[in-house]
C-alpha angles and dihedrals in degrees: 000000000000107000106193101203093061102035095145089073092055099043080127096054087034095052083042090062089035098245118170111235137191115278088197140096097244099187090060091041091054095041087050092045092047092052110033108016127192103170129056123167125187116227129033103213131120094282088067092044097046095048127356087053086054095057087051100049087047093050088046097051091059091043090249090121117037094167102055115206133293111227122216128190120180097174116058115015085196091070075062099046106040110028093030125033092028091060092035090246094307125139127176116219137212127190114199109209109190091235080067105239107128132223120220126191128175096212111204106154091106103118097202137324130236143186103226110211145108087242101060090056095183095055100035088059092056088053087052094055094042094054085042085059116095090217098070104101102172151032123193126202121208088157100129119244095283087063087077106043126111116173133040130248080274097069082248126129106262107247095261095047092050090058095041083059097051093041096052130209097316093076111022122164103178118090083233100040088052091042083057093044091049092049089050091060083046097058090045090061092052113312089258126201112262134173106218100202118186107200085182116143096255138097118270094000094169085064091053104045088055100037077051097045092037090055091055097047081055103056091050094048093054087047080048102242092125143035126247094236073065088063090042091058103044088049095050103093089191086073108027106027131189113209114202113221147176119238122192132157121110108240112170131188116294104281127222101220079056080049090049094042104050092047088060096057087053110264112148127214089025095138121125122246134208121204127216093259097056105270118147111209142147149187085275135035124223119207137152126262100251135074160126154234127185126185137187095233095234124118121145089195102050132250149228116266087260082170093073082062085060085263109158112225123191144109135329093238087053083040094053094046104051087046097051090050085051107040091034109036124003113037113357105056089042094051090051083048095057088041101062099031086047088058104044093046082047097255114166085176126064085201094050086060096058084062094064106085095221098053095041082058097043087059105052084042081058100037096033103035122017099041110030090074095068103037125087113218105249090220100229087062114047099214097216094047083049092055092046093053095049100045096042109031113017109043092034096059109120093201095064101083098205122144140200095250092065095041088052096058118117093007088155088072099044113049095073090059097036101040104011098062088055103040079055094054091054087056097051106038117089099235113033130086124210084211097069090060106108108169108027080063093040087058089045091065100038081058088052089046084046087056093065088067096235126109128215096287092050099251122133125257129170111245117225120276113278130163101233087041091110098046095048094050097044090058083041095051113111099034104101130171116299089035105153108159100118092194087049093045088049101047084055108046094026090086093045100050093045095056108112080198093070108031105026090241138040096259092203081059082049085050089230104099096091089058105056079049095057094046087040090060090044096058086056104056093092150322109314091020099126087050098057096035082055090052086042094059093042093052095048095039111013104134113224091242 
């Protein structure tokens, strides 16, 4: 048996079943990352250890990277617990290539793990001296969209956000409140120079996560917690830069076939946990071949070669753009399509999905017709060959077990940016008309139809966790199946569809507003509604591809 926290004593076992391990010295590399960091990054979830813990190990193969990378999680101090400490920072990874052959790593270039948070006082002590060290060059963000909202769909401070403010920077809770605190303790020690890189799944992220940190600066220098030189720093970008970049590798949740699997070959300890807020998290993490990581080439620190880890560097514009043909047009949409439509005809597998002509079809009307128009090709990534790749490769593995529940999580914090870029576009450019959208509105009220918690048959499902889920179906709540009143309908969803918050636009601005009502009435006329309103809309205005 193949214990993982003592792989060195089984290299012979491990080469047998072809099993990639370090070529590094990790005691030195987590001596050197503990006392002189370079490298922080912010969540510990799958996403890092399917991807960014892979660019590390690659960099410190090659002796690119001798300090590994510390890793900080301020959500969930399980993640911590259970996934990290307990398998001294260890993952085993396993990369699941559509041909079958599978791809197996044992990562080990995390430095060290902490729960960040005041109330973990021990380990929010070492963050503090690790952001106070003028080595640290970078921090990386893989936090969700909801990691950097502040306020609520009322324009107000979220609760936690509001008492981070009045308690100022000794006792923060908030990822972005205790990113603020830790940079003030940086700029105390010297105001050193520092590069802040979201690597969150939304266009312009860099723009986010300072227009998020600055707002909360603000808010503690006008309570006089900090100084206004503090403001000035964190607004040099010069000094504390926030790169933009393009994220893109499908990592779902462990897997227990992987878990099987692995057990079967003889790896000990591979079972899945679940913490107490919900993570879902192992001993390994399984993820897809391809992928891909795009970054804005500006750190005032320095930075490790992350080219020589296949990284793409170059400019915001070229950043921006591949992002925006990514978020807005040839994955993301798409994935948020199969998601709400998986869950309401009762799908557990995105590939199985791909199988069901309809959807199969809703997706390329999405990804071919309705956003292409508005995207410019971002010249290192051909967008056709991208969307290719994705409709006819990626989400139809059937190796990669994700599944629509995971991909709808959250939904609330990800239309504006999916859907709402695009539906923009059509309202500024010349000539290009929101109205003639079809399909974009037709997933925006299947979301709306989602939101009631019952799927296609009638029968009750919980939908994914999501921040604004309680809101939106308490405004939803006494509208049932079989719910026809179309002034009833409206005085409910008018207000949601309207919310700028939400969507990114007013989508009754947009005049499309009466139409998702319309389609959203339709999906609740009976069982199998949504079904036959979806086959309706792809026989009267399927376009031939």
């Amino acid at each position: 048996m193949i214990d993982l926290n003592n792989w060195e004593n089984f290299i012979p076992e491990l080469s047998q079943k072809e099993v990639e391990i370090p070529h590094f010295d990790r005691a030195s590399l987590r001596e050197t990352g503990q006392r002189n960091p370079v490298w922080i990054h912010f969540g510990g979830g799958n996403l890092y250890r399917g991807f960014h813990a892979e660019i590390a190990q690659c960099l410190a193969d090659q002796g690119e990277l001798p300090t590994g990378v510390i890793v900080c999680e301020t959500f969930d101090e399980e993640i911590i617990e259970k996934a990290y400490l307990v398998f001294d920072d260890l993952v085993l990874e396993v990369v699941m290539p559509s041909s079958g052959k599978f791809i197996k790593r044992v990562l080990a270039a995390t430095a060290d793990s902490l729960y960040c948070h005041p109330d973990c006082s021990e380990h929010f002590a070492k963050m503090i001296g690790h952001f106070e060290n003028p080595s640290l060059q970078l921090v990386t963000f893989a936090i969700t969209e909801k990691g950097y909202r502040l306020k609520d769909t009322s324009n107000k401070y979220i609760g936690p956000i509001a008492v981070d403010i009045k308690n100022g920077p000794k006792k923060p809770s908030h990822t972005m409140s205790i990113l603020a605190a830790l940079l003030y303790r940086r700029f105390l020690s010297g105001a050193w120079p520092i590069a802040l890189v979201s690597t969150d799944n939304f266009s312009q992220n860099g723009s986010q996560l300072r227009t998020s940190l600055l707002a909360i600066a603000k808010e503690w220098q006008k309570e006089g917690y900090v100084p206004e030189i503090f403001i000035q720093y964190l607004s040099n970008e010069e000094i504390v830069a926030f790169p933009w970049t393009m994220i893109d590798r499908i990592t779902p949740n462990p897997s227990i076939s992987v878990s099987r699997m692995l057990a079967e070959e003889g790896f000990l300890n591979m079972s899945i946990l679940q913490t107490a807020k919900g993570t879902n998290i192992a001993p390994f993490v399984n993820t897809e071949d391809i992928h891909y990581l795009i970054m804005e080439d500006h750190f005032p620190n320095g930075r490790p070669r992350f080219e020589k880890a296949g990284v793409f560097l170059t400019d915001r514009a070229t950043v921006d753009k591949a992002d925006t043909m990514k978020v807005t047009t040839c994955l993301n949409p798409l994935h948020t399509a199969l998601a709400i439509m998986g869950c309401l005809l009762g799908y557990r597998s995105i590939a199985e999905e791909m199988k069901d002509p309809d959807l199969s079809l809703l997706v390329s009307e999405i990804g071919y017709n309705e956003g292409p128009p508005v995207v410019e090709s971002p010249g290192i990534i051909d967008p056709k060959t991208f969307l290719e790749e994705v409709v006819t490769v990626r989400f139809s593995n059937p190796n990669i077990p994700d599944m629509p529940q995971r991909i709808a999580t959250d939904t609330s914090q990800k239309v504006a940016i999916r859907y709402g870029e695009t539906i923009k576009k059509y309202m500024e450019i010349e000539n290009k008309d929101p109205q003639t959208l079809v399909f974009i509105p037709l997933i925006l009220a299947a979301w709306l139809r989602y939101l009631i918690g019952l799927d296609d048959q009638g029968k009750p499902f919980t939908p994914s966790p999501d921040p604004l889920l309680v809101e939106l179906q308490h405004r939803l709540s006494d509208i049932q199946l079989g719910t026809q009143d179309t002034s009833h309908i409206q005085e409910k969803i008018v207000p949601i569809l309207s919310n700028k918050e939400i969507f990114g636009v007013d989508l009754y601005q947009a005049e499309i507003g009466r139409k998702i009502e319309g389609m959203f009435i339709k999906m609740l006329a009976g069982p199998n509604a949504v079904r036959k309103t979806l086959q309706n809309y792809l026989q009267e205005h399927g376009r031939t591809l």
